[in-house]
N, CA, C and O atoms as a printed pandas DataFrame, in Angstrom:
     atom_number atom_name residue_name chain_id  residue_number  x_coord  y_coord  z_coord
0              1         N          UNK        A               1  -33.655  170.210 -241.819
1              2        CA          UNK        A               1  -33.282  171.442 -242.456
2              3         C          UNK        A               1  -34.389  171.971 -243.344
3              4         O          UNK        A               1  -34.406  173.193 -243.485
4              5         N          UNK        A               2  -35.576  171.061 -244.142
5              6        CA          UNK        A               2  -36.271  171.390 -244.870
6              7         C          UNK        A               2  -36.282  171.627 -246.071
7              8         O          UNK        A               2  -37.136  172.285 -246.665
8              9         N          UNK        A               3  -34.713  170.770 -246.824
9             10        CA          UNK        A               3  -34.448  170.807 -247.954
10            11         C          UNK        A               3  -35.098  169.711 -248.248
11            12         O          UNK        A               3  -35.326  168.730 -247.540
12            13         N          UNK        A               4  -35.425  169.967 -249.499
13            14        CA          UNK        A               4  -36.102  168.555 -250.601
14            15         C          UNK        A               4  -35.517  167.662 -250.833
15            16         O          UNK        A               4  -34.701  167.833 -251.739
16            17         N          UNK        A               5  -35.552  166.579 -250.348
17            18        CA          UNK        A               5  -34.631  165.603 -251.281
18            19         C          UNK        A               5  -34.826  164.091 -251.113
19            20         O          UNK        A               5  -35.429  163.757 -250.093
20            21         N          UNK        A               6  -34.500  163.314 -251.776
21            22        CA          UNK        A               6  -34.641  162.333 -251.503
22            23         C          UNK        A               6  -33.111  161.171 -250.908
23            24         O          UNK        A               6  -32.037  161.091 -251.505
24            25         N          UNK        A               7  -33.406  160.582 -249.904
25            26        CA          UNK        A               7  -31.928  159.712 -249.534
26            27         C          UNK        A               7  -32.147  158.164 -249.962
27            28         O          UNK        A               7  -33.171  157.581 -249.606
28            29         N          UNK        A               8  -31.159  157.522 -250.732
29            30        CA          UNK        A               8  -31.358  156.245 -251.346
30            31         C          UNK        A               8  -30.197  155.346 -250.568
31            32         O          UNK        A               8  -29.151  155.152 -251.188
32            33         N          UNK        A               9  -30.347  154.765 -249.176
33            34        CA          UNK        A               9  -29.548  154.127 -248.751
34            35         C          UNK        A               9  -30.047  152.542 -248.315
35            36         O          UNK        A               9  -31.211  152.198 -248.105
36            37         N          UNK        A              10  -28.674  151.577 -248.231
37            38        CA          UNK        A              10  -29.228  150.069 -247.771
38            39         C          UNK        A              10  -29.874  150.814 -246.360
39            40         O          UNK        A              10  -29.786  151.820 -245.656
40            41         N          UNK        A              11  -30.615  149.469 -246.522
41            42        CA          UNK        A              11  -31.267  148.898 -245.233
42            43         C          UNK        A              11  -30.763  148.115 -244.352
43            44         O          UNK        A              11  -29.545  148.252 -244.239
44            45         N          UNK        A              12  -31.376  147.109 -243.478
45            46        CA          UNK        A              12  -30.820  146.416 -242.521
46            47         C          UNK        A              12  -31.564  145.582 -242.079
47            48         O          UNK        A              12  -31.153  144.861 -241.169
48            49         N          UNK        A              13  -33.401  145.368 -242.788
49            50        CA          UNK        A              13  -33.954  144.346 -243.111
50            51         C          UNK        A              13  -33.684  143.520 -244.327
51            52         O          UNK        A              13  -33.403  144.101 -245.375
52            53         N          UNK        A              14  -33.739  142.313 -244.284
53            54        CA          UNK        A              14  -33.304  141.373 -245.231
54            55         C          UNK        A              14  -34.737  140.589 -245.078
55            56         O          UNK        A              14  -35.494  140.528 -244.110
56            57         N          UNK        A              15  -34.813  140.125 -246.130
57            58        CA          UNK        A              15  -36.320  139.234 -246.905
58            59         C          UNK        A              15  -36.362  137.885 -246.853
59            60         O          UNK        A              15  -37.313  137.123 -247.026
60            61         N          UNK        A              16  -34.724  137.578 -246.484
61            62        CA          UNK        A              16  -34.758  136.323 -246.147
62            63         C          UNK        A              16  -34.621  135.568 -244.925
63            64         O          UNK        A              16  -33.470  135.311 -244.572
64            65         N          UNK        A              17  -35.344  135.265 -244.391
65            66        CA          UNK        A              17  -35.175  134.505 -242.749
66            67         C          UNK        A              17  -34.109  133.912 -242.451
67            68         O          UNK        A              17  -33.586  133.953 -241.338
68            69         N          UNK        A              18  -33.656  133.259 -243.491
69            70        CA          UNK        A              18  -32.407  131.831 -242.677
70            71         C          UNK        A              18  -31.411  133.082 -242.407
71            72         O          UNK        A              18  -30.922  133.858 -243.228
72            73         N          UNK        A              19  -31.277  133.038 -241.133
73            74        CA          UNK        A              19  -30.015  133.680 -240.587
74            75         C          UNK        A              19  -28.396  133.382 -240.845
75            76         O          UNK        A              19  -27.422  134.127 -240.958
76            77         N          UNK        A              20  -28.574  131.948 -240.884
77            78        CA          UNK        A              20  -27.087  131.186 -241.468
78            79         C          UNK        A              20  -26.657  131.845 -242.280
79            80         O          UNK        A              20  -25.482  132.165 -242.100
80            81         N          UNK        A              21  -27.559  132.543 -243.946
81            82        CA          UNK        A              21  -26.951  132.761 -244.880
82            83         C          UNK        A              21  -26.312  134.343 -244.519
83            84         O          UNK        A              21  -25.343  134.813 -245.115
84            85         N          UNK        A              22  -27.135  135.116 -243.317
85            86        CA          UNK        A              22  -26.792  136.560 -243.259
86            87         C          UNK        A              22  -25.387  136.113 -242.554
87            88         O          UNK        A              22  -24.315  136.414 -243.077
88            89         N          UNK        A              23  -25.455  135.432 -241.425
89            90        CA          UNK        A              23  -23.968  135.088 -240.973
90            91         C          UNK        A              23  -22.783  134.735 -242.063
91            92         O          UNK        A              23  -21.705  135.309 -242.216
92            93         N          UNK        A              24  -23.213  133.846 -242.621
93            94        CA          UNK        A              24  -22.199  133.100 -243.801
94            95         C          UNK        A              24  -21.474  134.549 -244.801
95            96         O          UNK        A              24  -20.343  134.852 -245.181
96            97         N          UNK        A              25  -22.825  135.137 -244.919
97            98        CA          UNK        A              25  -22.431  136.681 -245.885
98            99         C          UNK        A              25  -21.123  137.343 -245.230
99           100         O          UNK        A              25  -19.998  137.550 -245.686
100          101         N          UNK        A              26  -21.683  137.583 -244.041
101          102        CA          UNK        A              26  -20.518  137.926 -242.885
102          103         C          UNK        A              26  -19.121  137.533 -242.440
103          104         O          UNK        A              26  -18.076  138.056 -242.053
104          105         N          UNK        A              27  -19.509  136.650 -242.630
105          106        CA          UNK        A              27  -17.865  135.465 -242.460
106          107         C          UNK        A              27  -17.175  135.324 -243.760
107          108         O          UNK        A              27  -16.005  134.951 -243.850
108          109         N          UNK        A              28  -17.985  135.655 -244.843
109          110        CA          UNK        A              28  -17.187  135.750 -246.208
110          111         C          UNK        A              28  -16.666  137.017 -246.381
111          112         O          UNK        A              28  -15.557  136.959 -246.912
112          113         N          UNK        A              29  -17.094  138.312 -246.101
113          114        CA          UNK        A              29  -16.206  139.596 -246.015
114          115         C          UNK        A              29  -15.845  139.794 -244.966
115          116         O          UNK        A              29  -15.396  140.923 -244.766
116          117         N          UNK        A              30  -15.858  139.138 -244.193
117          118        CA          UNK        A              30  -14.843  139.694 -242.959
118          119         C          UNK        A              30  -13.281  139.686 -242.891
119          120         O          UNK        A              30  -12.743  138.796 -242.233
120          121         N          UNK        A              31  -12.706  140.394 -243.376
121          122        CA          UNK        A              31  -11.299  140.884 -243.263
122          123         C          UNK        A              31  -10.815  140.904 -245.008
123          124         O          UNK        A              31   -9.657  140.871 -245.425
124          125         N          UNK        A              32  -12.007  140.965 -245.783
125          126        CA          UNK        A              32  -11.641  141.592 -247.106
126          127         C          UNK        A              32  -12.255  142.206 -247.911
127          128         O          UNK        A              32  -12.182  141.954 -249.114
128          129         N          UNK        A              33  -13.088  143.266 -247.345
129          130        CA          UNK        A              33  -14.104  144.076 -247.707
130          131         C          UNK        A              33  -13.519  145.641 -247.609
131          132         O          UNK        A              33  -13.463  146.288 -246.563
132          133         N          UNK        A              34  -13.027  146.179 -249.136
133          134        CA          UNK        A              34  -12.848  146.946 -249.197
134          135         C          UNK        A              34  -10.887  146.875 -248.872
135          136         O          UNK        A              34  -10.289  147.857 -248.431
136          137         N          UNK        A              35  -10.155  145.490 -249.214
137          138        CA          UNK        A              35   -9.069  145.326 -248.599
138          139         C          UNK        A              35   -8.514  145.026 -250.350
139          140         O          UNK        A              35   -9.082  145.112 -251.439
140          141         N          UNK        A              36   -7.474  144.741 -250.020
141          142        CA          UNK        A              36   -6.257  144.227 -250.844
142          143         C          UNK        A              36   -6.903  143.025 -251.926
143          144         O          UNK        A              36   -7.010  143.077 -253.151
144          145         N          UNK        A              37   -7.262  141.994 -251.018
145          146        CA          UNK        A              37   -7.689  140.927 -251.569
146          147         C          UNK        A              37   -9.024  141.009 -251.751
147          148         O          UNK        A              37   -9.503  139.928 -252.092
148          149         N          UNK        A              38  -10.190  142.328 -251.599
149          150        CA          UNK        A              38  -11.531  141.882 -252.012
150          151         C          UNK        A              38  -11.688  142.105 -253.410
151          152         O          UNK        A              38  -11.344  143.112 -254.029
152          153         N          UNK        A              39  -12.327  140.915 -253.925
153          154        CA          UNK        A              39  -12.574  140.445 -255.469
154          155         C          UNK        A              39  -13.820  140.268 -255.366
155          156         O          UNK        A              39  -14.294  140.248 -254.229
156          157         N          UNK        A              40  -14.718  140.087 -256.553
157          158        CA          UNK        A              40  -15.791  139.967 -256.760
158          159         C          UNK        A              40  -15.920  138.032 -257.106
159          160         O          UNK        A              40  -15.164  137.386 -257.831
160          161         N          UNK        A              41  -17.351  137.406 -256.158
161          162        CA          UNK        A              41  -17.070  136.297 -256.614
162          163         C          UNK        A              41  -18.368  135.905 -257.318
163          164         O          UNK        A              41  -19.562  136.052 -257.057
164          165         N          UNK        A              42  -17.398  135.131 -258.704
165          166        CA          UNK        A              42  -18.666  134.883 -259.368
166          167         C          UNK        A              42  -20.128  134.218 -258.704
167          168         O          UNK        A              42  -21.233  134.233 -259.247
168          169         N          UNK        A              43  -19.845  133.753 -257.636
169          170        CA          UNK        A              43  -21.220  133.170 -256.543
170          171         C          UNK        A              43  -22.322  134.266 -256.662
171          172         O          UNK        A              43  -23.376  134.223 -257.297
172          173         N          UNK        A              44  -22.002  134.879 -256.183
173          174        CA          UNK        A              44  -22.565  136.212 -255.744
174          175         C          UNK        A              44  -23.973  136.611 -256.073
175          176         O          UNK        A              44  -24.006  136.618 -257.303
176          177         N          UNK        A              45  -25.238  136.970 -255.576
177          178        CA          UNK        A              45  -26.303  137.322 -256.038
178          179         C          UNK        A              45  -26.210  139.101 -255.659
179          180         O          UNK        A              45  -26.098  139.748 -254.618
180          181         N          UNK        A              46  -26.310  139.397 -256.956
181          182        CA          UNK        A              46  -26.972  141.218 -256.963
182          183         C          UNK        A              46  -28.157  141.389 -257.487
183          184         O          UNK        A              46  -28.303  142.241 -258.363
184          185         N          UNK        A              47  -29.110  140.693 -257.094
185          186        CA          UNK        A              47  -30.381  140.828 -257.349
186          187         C          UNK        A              47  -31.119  141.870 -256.786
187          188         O          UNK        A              47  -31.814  142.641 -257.448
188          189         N          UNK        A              48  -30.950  141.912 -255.318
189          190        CA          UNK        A              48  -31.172  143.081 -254.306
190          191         C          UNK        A              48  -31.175  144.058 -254.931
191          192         O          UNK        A              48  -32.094  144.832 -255.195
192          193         N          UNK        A              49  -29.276  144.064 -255.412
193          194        CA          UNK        A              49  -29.109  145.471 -255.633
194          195         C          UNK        A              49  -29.664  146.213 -256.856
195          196         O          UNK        A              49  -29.827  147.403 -257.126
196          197         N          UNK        A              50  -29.880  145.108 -257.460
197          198        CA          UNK        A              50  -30.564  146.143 -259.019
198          199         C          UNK        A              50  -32.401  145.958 -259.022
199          200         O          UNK        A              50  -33.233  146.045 -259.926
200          201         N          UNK        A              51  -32.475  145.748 -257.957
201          202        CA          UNK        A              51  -33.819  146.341 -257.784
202          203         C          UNK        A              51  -34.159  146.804 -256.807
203          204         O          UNK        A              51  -35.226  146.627 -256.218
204          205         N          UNK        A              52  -32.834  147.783 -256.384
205          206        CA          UNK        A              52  -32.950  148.697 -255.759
206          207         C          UNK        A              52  -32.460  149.942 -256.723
207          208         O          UNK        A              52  -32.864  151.087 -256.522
208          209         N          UNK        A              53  -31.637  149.640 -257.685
209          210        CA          UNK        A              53  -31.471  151.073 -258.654
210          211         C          UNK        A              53  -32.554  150.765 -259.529
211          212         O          UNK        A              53  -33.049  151.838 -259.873
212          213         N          UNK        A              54  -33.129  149.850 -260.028
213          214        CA          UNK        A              54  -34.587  150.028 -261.092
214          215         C          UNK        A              54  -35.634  151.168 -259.879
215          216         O          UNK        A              54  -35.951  152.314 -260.199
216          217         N          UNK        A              55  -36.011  150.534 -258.542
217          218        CA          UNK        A              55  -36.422  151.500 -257.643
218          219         C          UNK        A              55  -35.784  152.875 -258.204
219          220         O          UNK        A              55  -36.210  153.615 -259.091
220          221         N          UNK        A              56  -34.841  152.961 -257.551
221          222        CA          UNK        A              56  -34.065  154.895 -257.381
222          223         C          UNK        A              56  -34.428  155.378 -258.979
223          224         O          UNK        A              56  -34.777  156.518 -259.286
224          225         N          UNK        A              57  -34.252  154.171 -259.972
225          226        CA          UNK        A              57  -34.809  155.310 -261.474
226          227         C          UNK        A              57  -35.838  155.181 -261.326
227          228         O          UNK        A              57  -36.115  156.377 -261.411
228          229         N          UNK        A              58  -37.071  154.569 -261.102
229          230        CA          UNK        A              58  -38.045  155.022 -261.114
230          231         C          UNK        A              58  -38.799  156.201 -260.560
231          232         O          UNK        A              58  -39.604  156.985 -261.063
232          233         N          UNK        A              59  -38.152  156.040 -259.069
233          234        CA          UNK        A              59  -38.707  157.302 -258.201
234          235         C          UNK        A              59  -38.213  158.673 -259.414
235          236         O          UNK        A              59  -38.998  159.349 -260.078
236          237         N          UNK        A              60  -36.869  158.761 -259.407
237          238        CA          UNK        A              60  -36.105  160.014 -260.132
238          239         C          UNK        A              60  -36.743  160.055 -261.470
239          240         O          UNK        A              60  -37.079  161.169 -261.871
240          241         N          UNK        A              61  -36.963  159.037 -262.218
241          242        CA          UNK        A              61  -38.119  159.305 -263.653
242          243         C          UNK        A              61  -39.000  159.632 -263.532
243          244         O          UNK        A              61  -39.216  160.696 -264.112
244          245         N          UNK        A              62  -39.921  159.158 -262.899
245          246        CA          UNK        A              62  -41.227  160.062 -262.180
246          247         C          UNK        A              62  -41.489  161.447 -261.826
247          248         O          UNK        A              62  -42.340  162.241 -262.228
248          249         N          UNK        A              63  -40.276  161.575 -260.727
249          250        CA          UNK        A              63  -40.416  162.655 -260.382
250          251         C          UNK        A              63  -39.586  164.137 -261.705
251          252         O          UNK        A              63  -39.789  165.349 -261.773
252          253         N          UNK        A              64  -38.814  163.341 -262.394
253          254        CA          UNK        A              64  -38.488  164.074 -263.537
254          255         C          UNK        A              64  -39.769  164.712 -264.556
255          256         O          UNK        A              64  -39.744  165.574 -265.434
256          257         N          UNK        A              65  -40.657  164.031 -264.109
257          258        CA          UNK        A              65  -41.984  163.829 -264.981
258          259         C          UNK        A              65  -42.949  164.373 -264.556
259          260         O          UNK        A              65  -43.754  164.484 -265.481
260          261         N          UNK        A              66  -43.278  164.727 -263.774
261          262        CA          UNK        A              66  -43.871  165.692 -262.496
262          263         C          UNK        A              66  -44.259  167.257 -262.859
263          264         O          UNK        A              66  -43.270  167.916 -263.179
264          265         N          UNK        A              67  -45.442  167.937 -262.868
265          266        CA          UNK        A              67  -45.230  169.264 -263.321
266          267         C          UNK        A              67  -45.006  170.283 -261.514
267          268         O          UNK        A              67  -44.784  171.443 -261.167
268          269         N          UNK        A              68  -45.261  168.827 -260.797
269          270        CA          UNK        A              68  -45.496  169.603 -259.319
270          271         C          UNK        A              68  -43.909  169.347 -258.564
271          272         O          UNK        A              68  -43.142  168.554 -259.110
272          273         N          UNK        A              69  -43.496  170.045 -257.327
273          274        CA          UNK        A              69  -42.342  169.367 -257.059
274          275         C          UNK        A              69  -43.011  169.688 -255.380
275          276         O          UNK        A              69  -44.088  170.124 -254.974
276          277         N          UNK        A              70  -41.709  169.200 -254.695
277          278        CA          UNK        A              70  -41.225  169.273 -253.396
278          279         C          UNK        A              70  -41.998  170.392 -252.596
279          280         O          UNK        A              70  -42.557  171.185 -253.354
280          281         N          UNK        A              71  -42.140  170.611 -251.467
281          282        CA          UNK        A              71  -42.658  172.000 -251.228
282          283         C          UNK        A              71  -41.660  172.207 -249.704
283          284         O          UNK        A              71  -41.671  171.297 -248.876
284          285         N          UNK        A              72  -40.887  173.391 -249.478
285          286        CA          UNK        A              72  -40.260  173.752 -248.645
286          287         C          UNK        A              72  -41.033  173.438 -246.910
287          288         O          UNK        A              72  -42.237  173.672 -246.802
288          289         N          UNK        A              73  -40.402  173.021 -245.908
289          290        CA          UNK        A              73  -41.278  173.581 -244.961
290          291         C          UNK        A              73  -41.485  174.634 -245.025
291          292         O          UNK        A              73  -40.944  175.319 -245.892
292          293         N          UNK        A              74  -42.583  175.289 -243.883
293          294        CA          UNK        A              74  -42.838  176.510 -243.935
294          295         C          UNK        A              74  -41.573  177.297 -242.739
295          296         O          UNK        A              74  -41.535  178.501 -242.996
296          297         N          UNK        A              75  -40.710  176.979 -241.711
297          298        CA          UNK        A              75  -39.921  177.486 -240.911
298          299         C          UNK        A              75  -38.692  177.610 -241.650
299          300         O          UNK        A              75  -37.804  178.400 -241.331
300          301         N          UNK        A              76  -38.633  176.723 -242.771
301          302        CA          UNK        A              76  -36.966  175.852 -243.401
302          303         C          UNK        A              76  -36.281  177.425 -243.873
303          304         O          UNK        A              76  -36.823  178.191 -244.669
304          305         N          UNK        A              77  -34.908  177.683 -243.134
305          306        CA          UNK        A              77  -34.260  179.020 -243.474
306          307         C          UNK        A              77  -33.790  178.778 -244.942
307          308         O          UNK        A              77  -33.309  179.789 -245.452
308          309         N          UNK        A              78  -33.818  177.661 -245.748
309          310        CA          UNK        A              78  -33.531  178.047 -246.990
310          311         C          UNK        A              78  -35.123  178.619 -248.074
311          312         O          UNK        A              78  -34.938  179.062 -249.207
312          313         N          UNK        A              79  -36.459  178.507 -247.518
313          314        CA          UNK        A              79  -37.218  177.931 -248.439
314          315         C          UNK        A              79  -37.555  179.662 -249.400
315          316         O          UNK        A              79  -38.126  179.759 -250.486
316          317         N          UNK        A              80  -36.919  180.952 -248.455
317          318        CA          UNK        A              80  -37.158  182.100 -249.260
318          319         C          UNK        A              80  -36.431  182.047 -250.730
319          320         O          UNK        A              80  -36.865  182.137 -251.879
320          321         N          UNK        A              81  -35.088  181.856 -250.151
321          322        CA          UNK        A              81  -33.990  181.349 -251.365
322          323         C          UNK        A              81  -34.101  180.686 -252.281
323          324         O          UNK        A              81  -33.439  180.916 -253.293
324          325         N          UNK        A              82  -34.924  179.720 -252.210
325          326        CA          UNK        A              82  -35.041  178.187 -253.122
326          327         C          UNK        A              82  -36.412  178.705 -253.545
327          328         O          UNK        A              82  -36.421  178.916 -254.758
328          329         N          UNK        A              83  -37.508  178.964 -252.984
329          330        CA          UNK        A              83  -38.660  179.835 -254.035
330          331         C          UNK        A              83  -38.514  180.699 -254.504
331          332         O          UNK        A              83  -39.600  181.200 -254.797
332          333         N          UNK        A              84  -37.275  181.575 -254.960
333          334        CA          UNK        A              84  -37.301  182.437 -256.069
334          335         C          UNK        A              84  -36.781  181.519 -257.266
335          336         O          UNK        A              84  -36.824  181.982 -258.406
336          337         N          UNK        A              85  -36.369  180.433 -257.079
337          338        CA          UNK        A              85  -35.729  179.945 -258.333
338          339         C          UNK        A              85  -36.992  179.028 -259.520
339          340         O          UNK        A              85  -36.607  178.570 -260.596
């Protein structure tokens, strides 16, 4: 479309080789993820995940910080609209 933006989503590479543990991950939410009974277990590593939001603030602080921004494509039907602002 040629809007600016940035998308902050998981991935589907993992850093760690042993496959067992990606299976094991698997077999532990399977049929309570997002259910009745899913609880948080104190086991649990969110290490990943918060350095993946230290990532997303950094990019967004930065770019908060920026005197330059984004630049429209040149075809993008919004970019007349969005350069008057």
């Amino acid at each position: 479309m040629g809007v600016p933006a940035l998308y902050a989503g998981s991935g589907s590479d993992y850093i760690e080789q042993d496959t067992s543990l990606i299976a094991d991950r698997k077999k532990a939410l399977a049929g309570r993820y997002h259910a009745v009974n899913d609880e948080v277990i104190p086991e649990w590593n969110f290490d990943g995940m918060l350095a993946d939001i230290r990532l997303f603030f950094d990019i967004g602080y930065t770019l908060s910080q920026e005197a330059t921004f984004p630049k429209w494509k040149d075809k993008s039907e919004f970019k007349e609209i969005g350069e008057k602002r």
